[in-house]
N, C-alpha and C positions, 0 to 999 in steps of 0.2 A: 020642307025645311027652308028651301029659299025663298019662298015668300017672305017668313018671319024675319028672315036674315035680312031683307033687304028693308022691313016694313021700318021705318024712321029713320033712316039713312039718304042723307044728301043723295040726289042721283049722281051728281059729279063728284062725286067723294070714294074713294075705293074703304075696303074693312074689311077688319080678319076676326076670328073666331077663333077666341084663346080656352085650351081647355088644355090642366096637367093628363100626364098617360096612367098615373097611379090613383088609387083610391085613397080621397083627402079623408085626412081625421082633422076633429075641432081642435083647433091650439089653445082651447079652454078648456074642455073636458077629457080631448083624448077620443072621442067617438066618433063613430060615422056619421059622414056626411051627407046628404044626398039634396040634390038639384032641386030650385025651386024656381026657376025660370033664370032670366039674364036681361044685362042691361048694357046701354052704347057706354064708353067713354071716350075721350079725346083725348086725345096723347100731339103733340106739338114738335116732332124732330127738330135735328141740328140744324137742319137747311131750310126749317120754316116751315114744313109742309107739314098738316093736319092729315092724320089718322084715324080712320073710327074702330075702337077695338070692343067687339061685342065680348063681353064677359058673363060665367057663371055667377048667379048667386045662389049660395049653398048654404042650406038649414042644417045645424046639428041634430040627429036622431036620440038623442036624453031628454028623453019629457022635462028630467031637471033643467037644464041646459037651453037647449031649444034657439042657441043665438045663429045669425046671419053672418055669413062670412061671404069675401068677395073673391074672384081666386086670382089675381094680380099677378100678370109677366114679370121679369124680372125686369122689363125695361121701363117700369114703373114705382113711382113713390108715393105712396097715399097720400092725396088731398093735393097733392103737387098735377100743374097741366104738361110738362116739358121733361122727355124721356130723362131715366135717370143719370144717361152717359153724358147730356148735357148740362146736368147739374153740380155732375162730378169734377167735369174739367173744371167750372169756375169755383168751385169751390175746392179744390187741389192749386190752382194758379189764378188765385185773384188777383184783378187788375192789369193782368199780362194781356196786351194785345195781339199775343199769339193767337188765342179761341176767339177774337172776334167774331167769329163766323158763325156761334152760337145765334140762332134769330132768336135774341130778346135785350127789352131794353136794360141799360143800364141799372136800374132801379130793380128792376129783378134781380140783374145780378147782386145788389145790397142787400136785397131779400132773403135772395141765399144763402148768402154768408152769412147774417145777423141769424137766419132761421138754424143754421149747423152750428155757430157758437154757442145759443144757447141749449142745444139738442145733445152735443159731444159728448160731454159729461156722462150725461144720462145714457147715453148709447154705450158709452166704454164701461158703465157698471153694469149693464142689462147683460153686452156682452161677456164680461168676467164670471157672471153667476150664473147664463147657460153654459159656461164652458168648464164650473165647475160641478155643474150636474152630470155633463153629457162627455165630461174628461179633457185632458190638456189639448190646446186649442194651438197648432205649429206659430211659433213666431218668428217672424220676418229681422232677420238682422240689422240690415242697411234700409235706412229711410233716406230719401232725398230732399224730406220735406222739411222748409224751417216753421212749420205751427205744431205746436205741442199738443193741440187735442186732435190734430189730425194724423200725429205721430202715434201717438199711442194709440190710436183705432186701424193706424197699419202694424201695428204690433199682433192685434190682436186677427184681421181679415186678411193683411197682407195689402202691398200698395201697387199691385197690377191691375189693369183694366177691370171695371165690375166691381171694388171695392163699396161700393154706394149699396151697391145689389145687394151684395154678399151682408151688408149691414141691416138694411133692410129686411132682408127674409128672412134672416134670426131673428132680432128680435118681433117683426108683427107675428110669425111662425108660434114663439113664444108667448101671444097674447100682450106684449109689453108695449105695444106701439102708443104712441100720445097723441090726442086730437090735435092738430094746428091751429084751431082757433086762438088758442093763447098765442099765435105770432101776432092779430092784433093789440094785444093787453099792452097796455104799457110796459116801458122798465122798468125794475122795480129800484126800490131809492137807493 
């Protein structure tokens, strides 16, 4: 097994082997899952330093069904390079030079923000309607936040550490997540 583990991996590069303890059902159908090999990704920390995180990819067992799923740590955000604790900060306190420390440039951080403005919306209705499938979802009292889409998505996750995470693995969990290509698309008029 360490052969394969190592085989396309930087040699000066360290990597982990992400694998949940439970057995995954499709957030499509509901079925079992079962392995179909794995693949490197790159995850980018707070302090700059690249990661290789060898992940499962997982075929549904419904001949109907039959899609590919990936199984993503929670310190990750699809389609995104830069853990999602560091996404979180700047998009919780934009423009504060408190999180400078986040290694990426400026422009990124505009990315983030422009990519969660238009994403909020849609995330606080995704999360309203698994939470009235799957029952009343605890709401968080006091916000400290003054943005209103990011108030009301602490309303619904709560706004302690992980809040990104927590948003993320419901709704992709749920099947609802959106391709990011549209962060290239223009705006619309």
């Amino acid at each position: 097994m360490e052969g394969s583990f190592r085989k396309g991996l930087p040699t000066n590069r360290c990597g982990f082997f992400i694998r949940s303890d439970g057995q995954g059902l499709c957030p499509v159908c509901g079925n079992s899952l079962k392995c179909i090999g794995s693949r490197y990704r790159t995850c980018i920390r707070e302090s700059g330093e690249k990661i290789f995180i060898l992940i499962r990819r997982l075929r549904c067992r419904n001949q109907d069904c039959r899609r590919i799923h990936h199984e993503l740590p929670d310190m990750l955000v699809p389609y995104k390079r830069h853990e999602s604790a560091s996404i979180e900060k700047i998009i919780a306190f934009p423009g504060k030079p408190i999180f400078s420390d986040t290694s990426a440039e400026d422009c990124t951080f505009r990315t983030w923000n422009r990519w969660f403005r238009r994403m909020a919306g849609y995330w606080h209705g995704c999360l309203q309607a698994i939470s009235s499938r799957t029952g009343p979802v605890p709401v968080e009292e006091s916000v400290s936040s003054s943005s209103l889409p990011l108030q009301a998505l602490f309303q619904l996750v709560g706004s302690h550490s992980g809040w990104l995470a927590r948003i993320v693995r419901s709704v992709v969990n749920a099947g609802l997540w959106v391709h990011t290509r549209s962060e290239w698309l223009p705006d619309p008029p």
